[in-house]
N, C-alpha and C positions, 0 to 999 in steps of 0.2 A: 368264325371266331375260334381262337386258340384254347387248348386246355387252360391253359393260364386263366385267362380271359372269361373264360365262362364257369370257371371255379369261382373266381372273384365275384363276379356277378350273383351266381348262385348264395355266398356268402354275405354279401352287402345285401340282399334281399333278406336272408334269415334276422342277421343284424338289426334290421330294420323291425322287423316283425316282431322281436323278441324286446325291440325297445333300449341296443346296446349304448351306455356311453361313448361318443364316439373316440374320446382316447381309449377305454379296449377295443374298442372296432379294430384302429390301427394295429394296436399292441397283438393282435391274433393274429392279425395278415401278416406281421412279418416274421421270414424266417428265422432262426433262432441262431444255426450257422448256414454257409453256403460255401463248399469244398470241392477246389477244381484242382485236377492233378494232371501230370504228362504224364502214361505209361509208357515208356520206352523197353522195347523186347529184341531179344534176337530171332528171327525168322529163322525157319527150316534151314531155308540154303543159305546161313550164314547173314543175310541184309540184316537192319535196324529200321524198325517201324515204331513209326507212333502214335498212341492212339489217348484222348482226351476223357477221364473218368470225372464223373460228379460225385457226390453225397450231398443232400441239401438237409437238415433236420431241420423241422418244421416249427416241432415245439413240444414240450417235454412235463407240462405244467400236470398231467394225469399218471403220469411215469415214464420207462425207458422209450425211447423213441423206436418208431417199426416201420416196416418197408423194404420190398423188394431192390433187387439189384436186378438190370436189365441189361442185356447188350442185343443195340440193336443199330442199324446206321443214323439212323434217324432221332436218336438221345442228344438231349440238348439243355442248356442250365433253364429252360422256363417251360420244357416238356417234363423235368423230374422238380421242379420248385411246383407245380400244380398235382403230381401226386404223389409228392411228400404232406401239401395241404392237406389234399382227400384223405390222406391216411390217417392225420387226425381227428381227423371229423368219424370216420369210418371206425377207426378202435373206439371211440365214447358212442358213436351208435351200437354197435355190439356190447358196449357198457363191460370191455376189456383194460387194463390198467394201463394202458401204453398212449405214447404220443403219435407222432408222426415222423414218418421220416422217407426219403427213397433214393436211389442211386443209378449209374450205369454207365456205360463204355460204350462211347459212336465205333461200332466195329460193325461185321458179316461174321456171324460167329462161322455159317456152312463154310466160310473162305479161309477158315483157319482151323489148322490141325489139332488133333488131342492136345498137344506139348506144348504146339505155340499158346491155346488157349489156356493153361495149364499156369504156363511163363506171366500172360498177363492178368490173372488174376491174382497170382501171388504179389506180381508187384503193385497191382493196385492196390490189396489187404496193408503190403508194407508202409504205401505211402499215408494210408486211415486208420491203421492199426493203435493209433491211442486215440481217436476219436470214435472208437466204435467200444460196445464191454455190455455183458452180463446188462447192468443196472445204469446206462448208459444211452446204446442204441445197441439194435439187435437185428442183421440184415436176415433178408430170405433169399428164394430164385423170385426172378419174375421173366418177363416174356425172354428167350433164348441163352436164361440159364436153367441150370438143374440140379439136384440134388449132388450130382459131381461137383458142381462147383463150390459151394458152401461146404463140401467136404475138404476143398484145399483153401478155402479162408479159414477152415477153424485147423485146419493144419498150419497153416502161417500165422497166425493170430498165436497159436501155442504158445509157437517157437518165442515169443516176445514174451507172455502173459501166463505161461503155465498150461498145463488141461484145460480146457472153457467151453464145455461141449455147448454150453448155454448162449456160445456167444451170437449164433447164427441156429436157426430152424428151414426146417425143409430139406433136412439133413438124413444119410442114408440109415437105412433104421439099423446097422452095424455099429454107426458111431452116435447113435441116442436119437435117432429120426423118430418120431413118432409114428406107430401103425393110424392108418387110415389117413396121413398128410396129403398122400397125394392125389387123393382123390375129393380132399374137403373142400377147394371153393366148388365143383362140379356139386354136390352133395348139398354143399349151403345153398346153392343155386335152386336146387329142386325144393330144397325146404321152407324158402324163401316162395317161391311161387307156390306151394304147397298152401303156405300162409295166406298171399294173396287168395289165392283161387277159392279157399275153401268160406273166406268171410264172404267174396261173391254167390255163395253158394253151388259152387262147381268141383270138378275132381278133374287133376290130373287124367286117369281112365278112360275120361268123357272127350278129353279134345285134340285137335291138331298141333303139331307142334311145328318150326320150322326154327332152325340153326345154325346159326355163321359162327362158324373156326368150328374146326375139328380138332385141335389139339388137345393139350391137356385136360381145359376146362371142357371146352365142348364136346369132347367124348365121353366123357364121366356122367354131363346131361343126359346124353342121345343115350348113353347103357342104362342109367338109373330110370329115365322118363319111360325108355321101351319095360323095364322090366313090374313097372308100377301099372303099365298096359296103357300108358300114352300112345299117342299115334305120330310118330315122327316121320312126317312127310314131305321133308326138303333139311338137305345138308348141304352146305358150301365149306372151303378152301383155300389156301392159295393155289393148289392144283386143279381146283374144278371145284361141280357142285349137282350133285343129281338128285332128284325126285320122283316118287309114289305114295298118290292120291292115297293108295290103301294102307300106307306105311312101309316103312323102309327096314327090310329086316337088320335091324344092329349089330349084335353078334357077328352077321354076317359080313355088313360094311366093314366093321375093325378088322377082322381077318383079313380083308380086302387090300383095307388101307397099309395094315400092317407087313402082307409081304409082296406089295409093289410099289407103296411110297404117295399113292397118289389114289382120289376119288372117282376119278374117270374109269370108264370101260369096267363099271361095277355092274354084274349081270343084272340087278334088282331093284335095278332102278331107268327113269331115263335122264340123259344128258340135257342141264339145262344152265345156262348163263350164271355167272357169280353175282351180277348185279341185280338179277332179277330176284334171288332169296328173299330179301330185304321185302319185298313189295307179291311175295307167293302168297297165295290164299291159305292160309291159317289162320287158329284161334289165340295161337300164342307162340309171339317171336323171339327168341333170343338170341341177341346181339351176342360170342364169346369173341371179339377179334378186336383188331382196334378201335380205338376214338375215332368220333366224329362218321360214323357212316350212316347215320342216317339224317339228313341235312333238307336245307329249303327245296332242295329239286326233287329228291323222293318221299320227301314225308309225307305226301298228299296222295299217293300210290299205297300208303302201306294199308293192307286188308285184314290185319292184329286184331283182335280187339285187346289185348294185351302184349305189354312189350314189359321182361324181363332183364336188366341190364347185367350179366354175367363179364363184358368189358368194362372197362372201364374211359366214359367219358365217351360213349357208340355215340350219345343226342345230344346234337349242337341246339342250341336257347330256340335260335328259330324253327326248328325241326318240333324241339319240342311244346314251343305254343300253338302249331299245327297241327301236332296230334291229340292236344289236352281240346283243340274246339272241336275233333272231329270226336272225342269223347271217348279215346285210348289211354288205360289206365298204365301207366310207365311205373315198374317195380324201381329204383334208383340205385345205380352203383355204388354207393355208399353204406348199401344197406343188403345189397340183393347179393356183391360178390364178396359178403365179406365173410366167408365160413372159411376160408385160406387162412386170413389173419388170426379167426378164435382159437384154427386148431393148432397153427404156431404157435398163439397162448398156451394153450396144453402141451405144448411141446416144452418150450421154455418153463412150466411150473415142472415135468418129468424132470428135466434135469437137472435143475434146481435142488429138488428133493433128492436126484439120485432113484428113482423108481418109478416105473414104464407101467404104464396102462395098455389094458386089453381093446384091441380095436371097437369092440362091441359097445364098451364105455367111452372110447373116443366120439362115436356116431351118435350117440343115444343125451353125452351130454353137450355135443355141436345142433339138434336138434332142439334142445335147450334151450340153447343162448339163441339158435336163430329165430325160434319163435315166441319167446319173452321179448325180444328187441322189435317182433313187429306190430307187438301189444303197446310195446311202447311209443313206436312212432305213428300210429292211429291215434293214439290218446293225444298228440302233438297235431296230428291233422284237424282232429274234435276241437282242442283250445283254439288254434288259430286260424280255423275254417280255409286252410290251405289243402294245397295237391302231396301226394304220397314226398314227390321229392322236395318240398318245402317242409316236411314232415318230421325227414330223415334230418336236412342239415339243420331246423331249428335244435330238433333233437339233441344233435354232436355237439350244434354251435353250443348252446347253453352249458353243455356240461362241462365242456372245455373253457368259460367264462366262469363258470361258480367253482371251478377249483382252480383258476388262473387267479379270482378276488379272495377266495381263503385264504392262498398261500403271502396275497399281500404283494400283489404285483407295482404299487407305485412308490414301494420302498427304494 
């Protein structure tokens, strides 16, 4: 089943739950806009390529709409219409002011230069630059962008709009980035399972860990989890993926990873299959890489008794009703990766106001919001005798409904 697909579903089931009229049922499901543009660039040596951008906003009914910009080959108008939805749902689970929204460019970013890369985000920003703003929509990075590049949307964005450091977060902390951005969904992520674990009555301290993607998000885990005295004993990659029982020294992995590019041929550990992660003897899995990998074929192999979702959209429906009978507790995406989005909330009130916060209070009030939001969606699991992820989207759903019926939506 597609993200689309199993977003909708996940949403028609809260719906249900919650008892929605069914003209707002529809009236949430549908997009608010949906924006496809041709990026046309000039390459290195001169050729003209062209590459197809989105923006989909979702809906705006709680405030400015939010959401990553991604380039990836594989962005498509019903891969970012599904998490532009979740990002809805996702900023009212965190009980952040914003909507939803997300975007991206079917590109290879490794296959294009600084410049060229450089050339097509500018013309992207140009061709969405009055549909994006401050109090509006507000883009971020997401998979195979980076603080670079929101640095030349809000440099093109300017050039139209004036200064608008506000207009895009995950921005370099030179031009109003927030200290501790880059490290905050990896951070939400521990704090979020921090949450779970410890109403289990567990600790971080006490168990195994195992982790897919080592980028941004999953390094930030594997440092933060080794440094709390977790035992992280399987990492995977697009490069590989290696393991020790005893734990995997961190620190030292990152060093590793960092000046050869790849997880393989890491002294301290041994060499073990990428697919096998997913299904490694640990106490607690987290998913950081794409959607959909843990599906009908492996979900019966996984040995979790907790599964954290740090990507976004890892557990297709049938995956997931086979690990809720095998009696695996799934942290939900909605809920588990959303400390990226609060601290770009913090980011966006910084420059709003004009005045930057100390990392130490970025950390202390993302720990905050992440564990008042999982008070809150326990108390959602308690009313409606559902599962943690029926918890999260009654949660968002509802909230996103009584401020869509405040505002007086069938005017």
């Amino acid at each position: 089943m597609n993200a689309l697909a199993a977003t909708n579903r996940n949403f028609r089931q809260a719906a249900r739950i919650l008892g929605l009229d069914s003209k707002l049922e529809r009236s949430l499901l549908i997009p608010f806009r949906e924006i496809k543009v041709e990026c046309t660039i000039p390459k290195d040596d001169g050729t003209l390529v062209s590459y197809v951008g989105f923006r989909v906003q979702h809906d705006n009914a709680r405030g400015p709409m939010k959401g990553g910009i991604r380039y990836h080959p594989e962005v498509d108008l019903d891969e970012v219409n599904a998490l532009a939805q979740l990002m809805t749902w996702k900023t009212a689970v965190a009980d952040i002011p914003y909507g939803g929204a997300k975007g991206g460019i079917g590109c290879v970013p490794k296959e294009l230069s600084m410049s060229e890369l450089e050339r097509l985000t500018r013309v992207f920003t140009q061709k969405i630059h009055d549909l994006i703003g401050i109090n509006t929509d507000v883009p971020a990075p997401d998979m195979g962008t980076n603080a670079q590049t929101m640095a030349w949307i809000l440099d093109e964005y300017s050039k139209f709009h004036g200064h608008s450091p506000a207009v895009v977060t995950g921005k370099p902390v030179d031009l109003g980035g927030s200290l501790g951005r880059e490290s905050a969904t990896g951070r939400g992520v521990v704090y979020a399972a921090e949450a779970l674990l410890n109403e289990q009555g567990k600790h971080i301290k006490d168990l195994t860990f195992a982790i897919q993607g080592f980028g941004n998000v999953g390094s930030w885990v594997a440092k933060l989890i080794h440094e709390i005295g977790g035992k992280v004993v399987a990492v995977s990659d697009i490069t590989g993926a290696v393991k020790n029982q005893n734990g995997l020294d961190i620190p030292a992995l990152l060093s590793h990873k960092e000046a050869t590019g790849k997880l393989n041929d890491f002294g301290g550990g041994d060499v073990m299959s990428t697919d096998e992660l997913l299904t490694h003897d640990c106490d607690v899995l987290i998913p950081c890489a794409l959607g959909g990998v843990l599906n009908r074929e492996n979900a019966d192999h996984v040995k979790a008794k907790f599964i954290v979702e740090a990507a976004n959209h890892p557990t297709d429906p049938d995956a997931d009703e086979i690990l809720s009978k095998k009696g695996v507790l799934i942290l939900p995406d909605i809920y588990a990766n959303a400390g990226g989005v609060t601290v770009s909330y913090f980011e966006w009130v910084q420059n709003i106001q004009g005045f930057m916060w100390e990392e130490e209070k970025v950390n202390r009030e993302l720990k905050k919001y992440m564990t008042k939001a999982f008070g809150n969606l326990k108390s959602m699991c308690q009313t409606h005798s559902c599962n943690l992820r029926m918890g999260a989207f009654t949660l968002g759903v509802n909230r996103v409904a009584r401020a869509t019926q405040l505002r007086g939506w069938e005017a």
